[in-house]
Each structure stands twice: as C-alpha cells, then as structure tokens.
N, C-alpha and C positions, 0 to 999 in steps of 0.2 A: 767103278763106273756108276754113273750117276744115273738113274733109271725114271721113269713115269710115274713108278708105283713108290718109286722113295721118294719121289718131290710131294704128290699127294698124300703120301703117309705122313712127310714133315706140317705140310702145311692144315693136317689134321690136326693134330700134337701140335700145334701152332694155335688155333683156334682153342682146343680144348683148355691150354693154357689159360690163355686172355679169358676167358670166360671165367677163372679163379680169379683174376684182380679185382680188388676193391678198388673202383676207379673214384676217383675225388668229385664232387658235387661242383655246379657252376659256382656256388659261390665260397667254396674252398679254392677254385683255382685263379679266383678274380683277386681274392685277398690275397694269396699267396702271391701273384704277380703283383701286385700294388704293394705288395712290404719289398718285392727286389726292387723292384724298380725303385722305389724310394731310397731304399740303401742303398744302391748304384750313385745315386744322384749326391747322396750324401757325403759317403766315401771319395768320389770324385771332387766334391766341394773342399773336403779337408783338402784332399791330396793337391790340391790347387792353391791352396792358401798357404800350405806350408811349403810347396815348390816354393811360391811366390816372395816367401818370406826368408828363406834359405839363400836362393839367388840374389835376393837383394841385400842380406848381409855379407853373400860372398863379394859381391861386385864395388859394397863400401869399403870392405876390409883388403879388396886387392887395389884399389881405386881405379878402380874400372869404369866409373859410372859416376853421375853426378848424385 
C-alpha cells in the first residue's frame, strides 16, 4: 500500500538525486538543439531527394508517367 511517508520519502530521494546532475549550460543546450534540428532538416532533405528520384525512375521504368 502506497503510504504519505513513502511518497515523501520518494520524492525526497527524488530531489536529493537531481541535485547530483550536472545539468548542461544555456549554451550547451542551444547548440545541441541547433545541430538536431539541422540534421533533422538535413536528413529529411536527402530522404526527399532520394524518394524523389527513386519514384521517378520507378514510374519511367514501369511507364507510368511521362
């Protein structure tokens, strides 16, 4: 059974935790977000080019398409 003194004891031991993290600096977490987001962007661009180049030589090779 789930008690008062065990939720407070968790969310002691909860805190006491997070208080060990070495949390990242603003401009650790700016860069880091600015290199996904760029590779996101990136990634999707291939992936788009190469769809796009794929279906278009399926669609010549089945003559599907002008």
């Amino acid at each position: 059974m789930i008690t008062v003194s065990k939720v407070v004891g968790f969310l002691r031991e909860t805190q006491r935790e997070t208080s060990k993290v070495t949390w990242p600096s603003q401009r650790e977490t700016v860069t880091t977000t600015v290199a996904v987001v760029v590779m996101a962007v990136v990634g999707g661009a291939f992936f788009f080019v190469v769809d796009s180049v794929l279906g278009a030589t399926l669609r010549r090779l089945l003559g599907m398409g002008g």
